[in-house]
DSSP file (Angstrom, degrees, kcal/mol; ACC not computed):
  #  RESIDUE AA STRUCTURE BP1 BP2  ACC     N-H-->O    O-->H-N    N-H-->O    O-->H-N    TCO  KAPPA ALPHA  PHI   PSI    X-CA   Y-CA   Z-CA
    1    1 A X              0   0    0      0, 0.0     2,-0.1     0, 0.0     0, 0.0   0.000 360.0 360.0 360.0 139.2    0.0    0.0    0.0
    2    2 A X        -     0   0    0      1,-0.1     3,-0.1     3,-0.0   142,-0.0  -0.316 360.0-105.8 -82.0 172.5    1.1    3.4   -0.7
    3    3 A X        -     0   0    0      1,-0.1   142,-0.4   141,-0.1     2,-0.3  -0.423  50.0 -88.1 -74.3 165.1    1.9    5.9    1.6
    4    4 A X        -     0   0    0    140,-0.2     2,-0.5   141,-0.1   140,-0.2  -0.538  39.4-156.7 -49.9 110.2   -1.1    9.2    2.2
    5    5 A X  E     -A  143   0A   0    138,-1.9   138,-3.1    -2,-0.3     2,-1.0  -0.899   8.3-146.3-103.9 142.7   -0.8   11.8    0.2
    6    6 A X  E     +A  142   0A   0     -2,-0.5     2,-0.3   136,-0.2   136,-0.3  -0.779  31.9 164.4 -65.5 101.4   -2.0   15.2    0.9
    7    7 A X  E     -A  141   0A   0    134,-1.7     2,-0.9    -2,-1.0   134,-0.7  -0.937  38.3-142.3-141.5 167.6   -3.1   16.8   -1.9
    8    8 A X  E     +A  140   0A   0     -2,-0.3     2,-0.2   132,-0.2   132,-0.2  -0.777  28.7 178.5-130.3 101.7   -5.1   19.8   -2.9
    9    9 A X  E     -A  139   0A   0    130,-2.7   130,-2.8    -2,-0.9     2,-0.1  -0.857  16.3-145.4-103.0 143.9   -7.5   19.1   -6.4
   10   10 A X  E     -A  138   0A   0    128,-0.3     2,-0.3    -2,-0.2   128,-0.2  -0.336   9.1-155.2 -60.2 165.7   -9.9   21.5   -7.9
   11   11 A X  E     -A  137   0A   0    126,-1.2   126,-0.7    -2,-0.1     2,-0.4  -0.872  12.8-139.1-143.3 140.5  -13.3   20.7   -9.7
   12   12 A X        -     0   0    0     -2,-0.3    13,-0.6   124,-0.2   124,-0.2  -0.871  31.2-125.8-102.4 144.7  -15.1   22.6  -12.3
   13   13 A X  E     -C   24   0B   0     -2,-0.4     2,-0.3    11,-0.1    11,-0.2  -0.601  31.1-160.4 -88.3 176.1  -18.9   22.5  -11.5
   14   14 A X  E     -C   23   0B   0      9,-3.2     9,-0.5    -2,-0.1     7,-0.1  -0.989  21.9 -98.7-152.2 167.3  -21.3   21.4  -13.9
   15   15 A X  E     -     0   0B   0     -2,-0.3     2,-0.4     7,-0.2     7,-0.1  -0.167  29.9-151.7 -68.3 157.5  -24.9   21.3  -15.2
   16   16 A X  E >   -C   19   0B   0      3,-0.7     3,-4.4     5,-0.3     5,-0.2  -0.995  26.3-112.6-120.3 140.0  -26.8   18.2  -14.5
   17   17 A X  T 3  S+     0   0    0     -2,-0.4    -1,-0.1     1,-0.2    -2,-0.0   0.697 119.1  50.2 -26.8 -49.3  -29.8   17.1  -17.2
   18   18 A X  T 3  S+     0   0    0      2,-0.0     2,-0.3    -3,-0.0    -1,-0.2   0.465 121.0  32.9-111.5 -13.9  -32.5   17.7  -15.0
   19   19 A X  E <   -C   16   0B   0     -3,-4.4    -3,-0.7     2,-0.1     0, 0.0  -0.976  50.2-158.2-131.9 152.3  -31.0   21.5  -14.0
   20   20 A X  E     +     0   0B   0     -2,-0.3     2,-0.7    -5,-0.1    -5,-0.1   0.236  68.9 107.8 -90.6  22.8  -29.2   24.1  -15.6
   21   21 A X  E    S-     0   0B   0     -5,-0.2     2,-1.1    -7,-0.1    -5,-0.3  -0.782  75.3-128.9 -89.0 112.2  -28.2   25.3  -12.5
   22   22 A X  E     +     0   0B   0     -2,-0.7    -7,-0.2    -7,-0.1     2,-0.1  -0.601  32.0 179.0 -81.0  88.7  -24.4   24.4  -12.2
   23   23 A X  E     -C   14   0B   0     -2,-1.1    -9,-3.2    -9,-0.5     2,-0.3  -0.207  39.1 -88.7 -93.3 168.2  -23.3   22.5   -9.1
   24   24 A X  E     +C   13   0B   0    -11,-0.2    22,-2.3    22,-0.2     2,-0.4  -0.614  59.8 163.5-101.1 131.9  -20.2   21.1   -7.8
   25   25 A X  E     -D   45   0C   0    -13,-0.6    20,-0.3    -2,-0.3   -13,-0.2  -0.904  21.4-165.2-150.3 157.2  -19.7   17.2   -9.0
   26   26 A X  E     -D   44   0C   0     18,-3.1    18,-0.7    -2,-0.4     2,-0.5  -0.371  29.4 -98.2-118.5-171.0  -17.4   14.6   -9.4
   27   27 A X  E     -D   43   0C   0     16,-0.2     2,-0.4    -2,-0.1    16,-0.2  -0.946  38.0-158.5-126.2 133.1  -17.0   11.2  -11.2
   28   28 A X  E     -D   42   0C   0     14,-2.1    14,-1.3    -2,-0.5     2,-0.4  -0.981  15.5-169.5-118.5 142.1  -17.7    8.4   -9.2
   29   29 A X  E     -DE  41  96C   0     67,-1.6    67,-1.6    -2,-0.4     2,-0.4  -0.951   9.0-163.0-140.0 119.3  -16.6    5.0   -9.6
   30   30 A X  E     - E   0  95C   0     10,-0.7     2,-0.3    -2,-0.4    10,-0.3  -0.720  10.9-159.1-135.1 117.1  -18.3    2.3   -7.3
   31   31 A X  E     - E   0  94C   0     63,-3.1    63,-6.7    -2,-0.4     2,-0.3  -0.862  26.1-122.6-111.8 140.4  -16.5   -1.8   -6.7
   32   32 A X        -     0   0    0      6,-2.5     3,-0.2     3,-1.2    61,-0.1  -0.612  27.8-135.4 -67.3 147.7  -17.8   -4.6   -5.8
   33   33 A X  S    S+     0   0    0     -2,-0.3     3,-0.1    59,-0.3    -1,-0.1   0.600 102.5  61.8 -96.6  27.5  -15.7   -5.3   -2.9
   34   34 A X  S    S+     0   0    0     33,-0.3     2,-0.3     1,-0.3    -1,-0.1   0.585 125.9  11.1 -96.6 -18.3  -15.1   -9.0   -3.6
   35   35 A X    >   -     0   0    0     -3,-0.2    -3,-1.2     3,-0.2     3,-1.1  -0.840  54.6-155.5-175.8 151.4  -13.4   -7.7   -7.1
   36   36 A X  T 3  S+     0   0    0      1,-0.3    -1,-0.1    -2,-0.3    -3,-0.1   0.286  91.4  76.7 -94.9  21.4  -12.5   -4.4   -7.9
   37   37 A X  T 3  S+     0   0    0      2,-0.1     2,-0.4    -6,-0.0    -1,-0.3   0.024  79.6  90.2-120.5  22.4  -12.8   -5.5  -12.0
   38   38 A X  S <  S+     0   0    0     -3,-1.1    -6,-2.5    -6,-0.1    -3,-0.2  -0.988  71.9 180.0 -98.4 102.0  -16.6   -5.2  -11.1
   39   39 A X        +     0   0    0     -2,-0.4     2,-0.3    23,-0.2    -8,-0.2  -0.521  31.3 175.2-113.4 170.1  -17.4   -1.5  -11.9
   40   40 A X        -     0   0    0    -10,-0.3   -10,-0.7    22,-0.2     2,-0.3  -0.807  13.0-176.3-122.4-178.9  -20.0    1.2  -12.0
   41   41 A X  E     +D   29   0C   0     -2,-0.3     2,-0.2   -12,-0.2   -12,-0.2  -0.988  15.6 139.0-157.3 141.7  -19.5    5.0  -12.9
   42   42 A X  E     -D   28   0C   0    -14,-1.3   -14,-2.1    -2,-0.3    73,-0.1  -0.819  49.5 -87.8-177.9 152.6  -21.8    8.0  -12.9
   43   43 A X  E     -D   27   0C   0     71,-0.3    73,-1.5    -2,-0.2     2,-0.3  -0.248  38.7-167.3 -45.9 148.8  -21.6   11.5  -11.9
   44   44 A X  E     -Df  26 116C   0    -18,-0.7   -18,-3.1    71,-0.2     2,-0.4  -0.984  14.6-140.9-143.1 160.1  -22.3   13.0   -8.5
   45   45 A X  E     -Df  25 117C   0     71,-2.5    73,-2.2    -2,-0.3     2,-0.4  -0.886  29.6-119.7-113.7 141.7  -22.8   16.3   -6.7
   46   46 A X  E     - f   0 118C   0    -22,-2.3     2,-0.3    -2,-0.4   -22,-0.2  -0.450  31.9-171.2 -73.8 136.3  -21.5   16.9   -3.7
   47   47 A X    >   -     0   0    0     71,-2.0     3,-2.0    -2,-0.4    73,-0.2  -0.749  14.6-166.3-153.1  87.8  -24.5   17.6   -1.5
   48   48 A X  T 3  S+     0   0    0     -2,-0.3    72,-0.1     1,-0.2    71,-0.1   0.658  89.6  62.0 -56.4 -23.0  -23.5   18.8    2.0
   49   49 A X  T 3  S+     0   0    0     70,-0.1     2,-0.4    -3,-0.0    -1,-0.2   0.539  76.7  91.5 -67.5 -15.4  -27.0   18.0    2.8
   50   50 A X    <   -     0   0    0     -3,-2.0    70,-2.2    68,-0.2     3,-0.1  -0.756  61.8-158.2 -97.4 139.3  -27.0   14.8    2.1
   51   51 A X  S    S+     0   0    0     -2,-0.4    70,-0.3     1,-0.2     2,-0.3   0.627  83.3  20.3-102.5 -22.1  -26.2   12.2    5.7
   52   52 A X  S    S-     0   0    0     -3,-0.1    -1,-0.2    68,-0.1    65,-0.1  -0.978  93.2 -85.1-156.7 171.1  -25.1    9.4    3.2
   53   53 A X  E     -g  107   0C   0     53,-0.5    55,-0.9    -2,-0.3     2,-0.2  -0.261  31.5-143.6 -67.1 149.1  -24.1    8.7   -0.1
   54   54 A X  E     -g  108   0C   0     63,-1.9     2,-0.4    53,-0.2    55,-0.2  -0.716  13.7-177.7 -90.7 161.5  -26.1    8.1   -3.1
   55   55 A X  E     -g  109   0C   0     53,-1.3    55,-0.7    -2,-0.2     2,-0.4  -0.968  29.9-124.8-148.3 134.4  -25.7    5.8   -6.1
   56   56 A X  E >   -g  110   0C   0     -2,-0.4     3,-1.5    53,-0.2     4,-0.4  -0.852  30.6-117.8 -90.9 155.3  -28.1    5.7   -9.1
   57   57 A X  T >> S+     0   0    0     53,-1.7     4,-3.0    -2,-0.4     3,-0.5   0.688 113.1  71.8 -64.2 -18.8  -29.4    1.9   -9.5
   58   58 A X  H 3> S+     0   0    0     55,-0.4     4,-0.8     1,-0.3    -1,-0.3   0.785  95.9  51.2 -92.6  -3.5  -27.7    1.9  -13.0
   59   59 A X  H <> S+     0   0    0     -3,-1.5     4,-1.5     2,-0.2    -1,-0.3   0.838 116.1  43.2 -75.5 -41.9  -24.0    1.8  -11.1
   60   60 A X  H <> S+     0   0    0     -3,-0.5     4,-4.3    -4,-0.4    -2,-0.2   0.931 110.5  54.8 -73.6 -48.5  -25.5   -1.2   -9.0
   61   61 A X  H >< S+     0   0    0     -4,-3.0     3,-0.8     1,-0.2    -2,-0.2   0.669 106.8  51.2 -54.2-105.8  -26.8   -2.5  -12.1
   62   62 A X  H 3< S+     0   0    0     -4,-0.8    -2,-0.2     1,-0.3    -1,-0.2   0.109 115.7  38.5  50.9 -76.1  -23.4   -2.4  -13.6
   63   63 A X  H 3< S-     0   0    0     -4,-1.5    -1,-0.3    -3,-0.2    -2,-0.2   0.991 116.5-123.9 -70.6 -55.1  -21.7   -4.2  -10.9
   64   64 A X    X<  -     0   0    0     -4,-4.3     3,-1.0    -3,-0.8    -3,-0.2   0.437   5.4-110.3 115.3  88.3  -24.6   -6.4  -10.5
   65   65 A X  G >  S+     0   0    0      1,-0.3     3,-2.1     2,-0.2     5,-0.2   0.613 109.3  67.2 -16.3 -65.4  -26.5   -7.1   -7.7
   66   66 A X  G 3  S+     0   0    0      1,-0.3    -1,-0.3     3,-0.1     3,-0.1   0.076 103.6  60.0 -75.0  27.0  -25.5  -10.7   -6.8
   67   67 A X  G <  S+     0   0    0     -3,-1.0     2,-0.4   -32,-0.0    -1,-0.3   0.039  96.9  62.8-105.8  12.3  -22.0   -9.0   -6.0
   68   68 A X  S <  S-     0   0    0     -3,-2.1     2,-1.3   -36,-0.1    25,-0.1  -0.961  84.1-115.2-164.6 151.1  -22.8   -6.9   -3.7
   69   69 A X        -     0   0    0     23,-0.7     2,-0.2    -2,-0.4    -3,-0.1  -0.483  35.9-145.1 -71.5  73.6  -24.4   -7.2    0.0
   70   70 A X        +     0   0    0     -2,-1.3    21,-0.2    -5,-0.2     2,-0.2  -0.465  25.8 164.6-107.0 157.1  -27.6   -5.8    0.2
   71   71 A X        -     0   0    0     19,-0.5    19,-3.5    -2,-0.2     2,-0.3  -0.473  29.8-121.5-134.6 153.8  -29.1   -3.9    3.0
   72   72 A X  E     -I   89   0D   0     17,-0.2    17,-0.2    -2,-0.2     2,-0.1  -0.802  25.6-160.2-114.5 170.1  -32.3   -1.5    3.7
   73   73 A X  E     -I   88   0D   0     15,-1.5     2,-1.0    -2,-0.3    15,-0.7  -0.735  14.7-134.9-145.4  82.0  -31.8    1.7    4.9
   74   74 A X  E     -I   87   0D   0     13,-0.2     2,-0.6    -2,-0.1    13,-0.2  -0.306  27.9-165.8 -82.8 114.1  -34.1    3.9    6.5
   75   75 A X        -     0   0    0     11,-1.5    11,-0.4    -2,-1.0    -1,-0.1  -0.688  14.2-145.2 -89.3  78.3  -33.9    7.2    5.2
   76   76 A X        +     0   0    0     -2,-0.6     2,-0.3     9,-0.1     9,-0.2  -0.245  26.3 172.1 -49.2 162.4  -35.2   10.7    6.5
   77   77 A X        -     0   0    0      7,-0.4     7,-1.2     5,-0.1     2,-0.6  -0.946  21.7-159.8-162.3 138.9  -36.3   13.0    3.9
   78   78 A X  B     +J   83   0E   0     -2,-0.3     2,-0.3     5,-0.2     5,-0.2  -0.886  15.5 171.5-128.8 145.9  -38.2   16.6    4.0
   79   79 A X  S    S-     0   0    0      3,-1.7     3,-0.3    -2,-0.6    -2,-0.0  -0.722  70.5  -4.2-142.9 105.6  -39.8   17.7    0.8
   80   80 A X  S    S-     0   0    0     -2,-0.3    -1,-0.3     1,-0.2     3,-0.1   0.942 132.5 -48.3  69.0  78.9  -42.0   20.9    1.1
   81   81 A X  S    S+     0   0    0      1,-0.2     2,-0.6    -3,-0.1    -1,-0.2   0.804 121.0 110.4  44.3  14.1  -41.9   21.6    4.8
   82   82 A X        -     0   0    0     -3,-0.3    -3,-1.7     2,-0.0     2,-0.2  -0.919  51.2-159.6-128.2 120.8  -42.8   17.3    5.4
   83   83 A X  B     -J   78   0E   0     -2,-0.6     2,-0.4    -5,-0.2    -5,-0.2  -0.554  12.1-177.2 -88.9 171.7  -40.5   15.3    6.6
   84   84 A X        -     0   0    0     -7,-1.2     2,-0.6    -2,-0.2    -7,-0.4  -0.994  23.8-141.0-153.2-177.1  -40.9   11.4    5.9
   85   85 A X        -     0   0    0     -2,-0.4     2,-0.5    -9,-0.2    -9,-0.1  -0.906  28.6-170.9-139.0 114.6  -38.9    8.3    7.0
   86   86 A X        -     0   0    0     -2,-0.6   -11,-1.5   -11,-0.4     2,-0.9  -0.910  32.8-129.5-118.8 129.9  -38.7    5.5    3.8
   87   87 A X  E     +I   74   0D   0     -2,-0.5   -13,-0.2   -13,-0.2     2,-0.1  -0.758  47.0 173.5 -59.4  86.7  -37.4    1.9    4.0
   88   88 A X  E     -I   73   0D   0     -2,-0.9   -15,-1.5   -15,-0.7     2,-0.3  -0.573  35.6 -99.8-121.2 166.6  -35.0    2.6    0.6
   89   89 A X  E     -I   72   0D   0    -17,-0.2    20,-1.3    -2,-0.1     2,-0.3  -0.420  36.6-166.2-101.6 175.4  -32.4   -0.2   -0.5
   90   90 A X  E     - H   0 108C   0    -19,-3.5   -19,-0.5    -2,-0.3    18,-0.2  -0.849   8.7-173.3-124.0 161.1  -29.0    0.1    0.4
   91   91 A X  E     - H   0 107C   0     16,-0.8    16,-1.4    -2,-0.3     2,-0.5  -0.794  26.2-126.0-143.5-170.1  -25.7   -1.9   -1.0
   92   92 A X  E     + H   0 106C   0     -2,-0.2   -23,-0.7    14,-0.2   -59,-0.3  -0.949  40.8 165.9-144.8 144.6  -22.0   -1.7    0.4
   93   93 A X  E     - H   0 105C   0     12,-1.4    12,-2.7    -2,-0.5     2,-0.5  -0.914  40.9-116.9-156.7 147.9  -20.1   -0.9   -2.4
   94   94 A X  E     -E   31   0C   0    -63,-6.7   -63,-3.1    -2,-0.3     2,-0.3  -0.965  38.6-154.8-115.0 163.0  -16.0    0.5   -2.3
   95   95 A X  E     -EH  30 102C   0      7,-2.3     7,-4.0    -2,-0.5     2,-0.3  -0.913   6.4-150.2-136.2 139.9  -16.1    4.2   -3.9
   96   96 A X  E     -EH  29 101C   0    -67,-1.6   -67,-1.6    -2,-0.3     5,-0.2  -0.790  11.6-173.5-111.9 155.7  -13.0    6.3   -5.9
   97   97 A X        -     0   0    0      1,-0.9     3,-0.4     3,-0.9     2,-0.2  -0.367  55.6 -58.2  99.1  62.4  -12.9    9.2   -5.8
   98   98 A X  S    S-     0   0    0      1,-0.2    -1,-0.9   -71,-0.1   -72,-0.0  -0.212 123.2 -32.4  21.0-143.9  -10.5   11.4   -7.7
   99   99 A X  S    S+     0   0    0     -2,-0.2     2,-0.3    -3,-0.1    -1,-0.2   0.666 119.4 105.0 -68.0  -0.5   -7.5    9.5   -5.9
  100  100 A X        -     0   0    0     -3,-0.4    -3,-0.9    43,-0.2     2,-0.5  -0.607  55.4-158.8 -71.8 127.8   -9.3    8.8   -2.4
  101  101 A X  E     - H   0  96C   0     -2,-0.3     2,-0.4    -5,-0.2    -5,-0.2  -0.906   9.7-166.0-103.0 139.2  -10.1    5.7   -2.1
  102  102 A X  E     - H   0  95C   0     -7,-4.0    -7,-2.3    -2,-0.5     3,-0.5  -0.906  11.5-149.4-147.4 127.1  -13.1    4.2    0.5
  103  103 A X  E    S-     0   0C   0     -2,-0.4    -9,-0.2     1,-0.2   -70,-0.0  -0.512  70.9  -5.9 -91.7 146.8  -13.5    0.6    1.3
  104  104 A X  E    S+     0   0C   0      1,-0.2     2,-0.4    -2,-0.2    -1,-0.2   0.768  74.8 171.0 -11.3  83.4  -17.4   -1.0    2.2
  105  105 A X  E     - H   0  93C   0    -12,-2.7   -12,-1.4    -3,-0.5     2,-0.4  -0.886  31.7-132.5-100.9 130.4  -19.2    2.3    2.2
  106  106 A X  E     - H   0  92C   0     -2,-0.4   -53,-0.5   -14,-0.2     2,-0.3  -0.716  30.5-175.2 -94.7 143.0  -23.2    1.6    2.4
  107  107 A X  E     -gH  53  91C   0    -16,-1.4   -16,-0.8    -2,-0.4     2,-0.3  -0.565  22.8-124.7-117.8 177.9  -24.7    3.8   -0.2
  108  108 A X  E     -gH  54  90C   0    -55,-0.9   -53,-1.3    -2,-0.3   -18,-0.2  -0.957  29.5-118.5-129.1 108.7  -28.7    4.3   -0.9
  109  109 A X  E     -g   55   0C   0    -20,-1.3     2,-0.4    -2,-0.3   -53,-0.2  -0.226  18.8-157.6 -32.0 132.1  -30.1    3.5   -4.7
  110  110 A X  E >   -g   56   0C   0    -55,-0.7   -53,-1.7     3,-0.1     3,-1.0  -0.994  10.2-164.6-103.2  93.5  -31.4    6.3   -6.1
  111  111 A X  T 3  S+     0   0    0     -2,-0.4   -55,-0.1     1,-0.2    -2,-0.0   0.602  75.8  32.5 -95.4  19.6  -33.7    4.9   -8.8
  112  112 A X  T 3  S+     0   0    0      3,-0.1    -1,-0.2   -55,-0.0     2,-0.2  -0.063  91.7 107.0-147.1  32.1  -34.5    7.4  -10.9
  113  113 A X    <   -     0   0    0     -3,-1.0   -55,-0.4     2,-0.1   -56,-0.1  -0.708  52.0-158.2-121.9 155.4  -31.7    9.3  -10.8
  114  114 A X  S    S+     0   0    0     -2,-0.2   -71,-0.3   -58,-0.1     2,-0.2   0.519  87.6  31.3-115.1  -2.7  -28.8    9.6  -13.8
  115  115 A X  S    S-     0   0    0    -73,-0.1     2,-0.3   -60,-0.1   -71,-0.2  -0.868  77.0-127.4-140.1 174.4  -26.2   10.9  -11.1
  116  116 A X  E     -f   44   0C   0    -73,-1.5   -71,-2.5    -2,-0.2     2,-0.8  -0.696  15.9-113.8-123.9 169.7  -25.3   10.4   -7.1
  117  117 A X  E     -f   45   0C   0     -2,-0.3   -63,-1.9   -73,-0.3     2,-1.2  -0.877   6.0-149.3-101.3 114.0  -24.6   12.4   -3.8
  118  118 A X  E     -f   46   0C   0    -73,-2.2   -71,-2.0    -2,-0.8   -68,-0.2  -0.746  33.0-167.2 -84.1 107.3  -21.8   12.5   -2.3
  119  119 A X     >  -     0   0    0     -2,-1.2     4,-2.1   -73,-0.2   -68,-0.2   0.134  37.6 -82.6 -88.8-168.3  -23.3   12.9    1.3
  120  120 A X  H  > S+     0   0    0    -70,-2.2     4,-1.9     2,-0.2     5,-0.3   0.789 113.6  80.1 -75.4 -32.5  -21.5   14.0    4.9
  121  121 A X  H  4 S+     0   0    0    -70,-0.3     3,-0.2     1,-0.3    -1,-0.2   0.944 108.4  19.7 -73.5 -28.5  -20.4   10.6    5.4
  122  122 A X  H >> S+     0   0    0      2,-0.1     3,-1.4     1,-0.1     4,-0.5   0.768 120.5  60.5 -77.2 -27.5  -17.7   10.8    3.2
  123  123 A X  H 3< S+     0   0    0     -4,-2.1     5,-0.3     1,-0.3    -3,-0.2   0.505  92.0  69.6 -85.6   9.3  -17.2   14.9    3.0
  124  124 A X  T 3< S+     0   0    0     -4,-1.9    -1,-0.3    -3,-0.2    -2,-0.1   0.584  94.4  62.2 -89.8  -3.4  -16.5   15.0    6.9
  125  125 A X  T <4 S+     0   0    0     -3,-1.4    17,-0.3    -5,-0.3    -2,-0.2   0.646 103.1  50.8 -57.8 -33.6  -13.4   13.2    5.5
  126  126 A X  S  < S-     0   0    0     -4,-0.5     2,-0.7    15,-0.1    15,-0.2  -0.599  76.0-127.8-107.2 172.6  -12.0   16.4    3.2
  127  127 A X  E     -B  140   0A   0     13,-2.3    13,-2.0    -2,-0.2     2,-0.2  -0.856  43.3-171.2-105.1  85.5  -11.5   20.0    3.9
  128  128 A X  E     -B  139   0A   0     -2,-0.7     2,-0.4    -5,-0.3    11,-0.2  -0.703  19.2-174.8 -82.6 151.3  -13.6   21.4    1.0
  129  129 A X  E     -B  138   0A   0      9,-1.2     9,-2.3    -2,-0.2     2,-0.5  -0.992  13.3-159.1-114.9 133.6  -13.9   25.2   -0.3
  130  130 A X  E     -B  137   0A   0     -2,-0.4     2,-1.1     7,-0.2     7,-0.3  -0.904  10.1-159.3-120.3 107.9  -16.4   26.0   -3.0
  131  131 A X    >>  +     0   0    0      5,-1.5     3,-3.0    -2,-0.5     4,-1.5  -0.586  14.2 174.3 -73.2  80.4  -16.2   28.7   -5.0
  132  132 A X  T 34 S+     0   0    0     -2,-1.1    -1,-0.2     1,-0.3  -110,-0.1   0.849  79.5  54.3 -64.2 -45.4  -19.6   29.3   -6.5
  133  133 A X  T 34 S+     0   0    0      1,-0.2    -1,-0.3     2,-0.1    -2,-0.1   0.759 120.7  39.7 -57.3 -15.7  -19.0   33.0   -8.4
  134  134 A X  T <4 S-     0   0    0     -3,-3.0    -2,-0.2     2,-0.2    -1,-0.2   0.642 106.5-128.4-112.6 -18.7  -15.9   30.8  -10.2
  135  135 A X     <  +     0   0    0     -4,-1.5     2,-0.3     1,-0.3    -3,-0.2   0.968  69.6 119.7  76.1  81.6  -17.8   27.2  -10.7
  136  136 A X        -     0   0    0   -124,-0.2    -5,-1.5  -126,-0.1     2,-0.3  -0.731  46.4-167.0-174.9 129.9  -14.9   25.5   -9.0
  137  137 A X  E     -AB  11 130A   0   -126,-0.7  -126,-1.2    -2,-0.3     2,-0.4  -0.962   4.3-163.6-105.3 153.0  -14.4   23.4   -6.0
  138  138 A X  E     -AB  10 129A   0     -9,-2.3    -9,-1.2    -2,-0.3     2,-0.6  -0.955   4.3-165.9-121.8 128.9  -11.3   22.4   -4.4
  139  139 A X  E     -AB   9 128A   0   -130,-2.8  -130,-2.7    -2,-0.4     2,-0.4  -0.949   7.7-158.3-124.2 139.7  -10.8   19.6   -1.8
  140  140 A X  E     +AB   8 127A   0    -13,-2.0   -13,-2.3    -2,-0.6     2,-0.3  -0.967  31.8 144.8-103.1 132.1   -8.0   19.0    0.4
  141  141 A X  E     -A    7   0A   0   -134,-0.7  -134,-1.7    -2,-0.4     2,-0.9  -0.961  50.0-116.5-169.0 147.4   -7.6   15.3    1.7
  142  142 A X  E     +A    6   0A   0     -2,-0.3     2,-0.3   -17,-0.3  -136,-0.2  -0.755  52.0 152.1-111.5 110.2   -5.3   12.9    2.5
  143  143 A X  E     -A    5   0A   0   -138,-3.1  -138,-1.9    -2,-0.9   -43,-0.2  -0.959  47.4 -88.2-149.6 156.9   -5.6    9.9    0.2
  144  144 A X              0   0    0     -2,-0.3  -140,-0.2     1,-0.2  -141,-0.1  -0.156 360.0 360.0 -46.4 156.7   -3.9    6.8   -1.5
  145  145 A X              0   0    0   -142,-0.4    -1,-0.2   -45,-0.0  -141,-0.1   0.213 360.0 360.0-106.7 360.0   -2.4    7.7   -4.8
């Protein structure tokens, strides 16, 4: 294993289909963790809002279910001033992340979504700054290369 590197990457943000509104996003790339030659990939936006990550089903589809552990998750959510609490399914999945790597992180299927969230359980791991007037985020984090 290599040693931790520090390092400090920018991001440009970018539209997502469903907005033109440009937000701060990544590539994500989701392993089974019984073999890492079992992929998915999709965008995500970083969503500081968010308590855990999201995955659109077509990344799970990708790997392929009957790789992968799955788990339910019960999930708060507020939508118009109404909160609600939903059984949603969950998998444990390892995630990249420019060079950070994170080993059996449980994620929540999004199924009707073409991209994911990168929630607090992984972004209480970086130091991020987002510069909104410039479309650019930067994270600082100490990760494999």
């Amino acid at each position: 294993m290599s040693k931790p590197l520090r390092e400090t990457t920018e991001y440009r943000y970018e539209g997502i289909r469903r907005s033109n509104i440009p937000a701060p996003t990544i590539d994500l790339i989701a392993f089974a963790p019984s073999d890492d030659l079992l992929i998915g990939t999709a965008k995500a936006i970083i969503d500081t809002g968010a308590t855990i990550t999201c995955v659109p089903a077509s990344i799970i589809d990708a790997i392929g279910r009957k790789n992968l552990s799955a788990t339910s998750k019960k999930v708060v959510g507020a939508f118009r001033g109404r909160r609600s609490q939903l059984e949603k399914e969950s998998y444990t999945v390892n995630l990249k992340l420019g060079n950070c790597y994170f080993e059996n992180i449980e994620v929540v299927v999004l199924p009707d979504m073409e991209y994911g969230l990168i929630g607090r359980d992984i972004l209480n791991d970086f130091k991020i700054t987002f510069d909104g007037p410039n479309d650019s985020w930067k994270v600082e984090a100490r990760c494999n290369g």
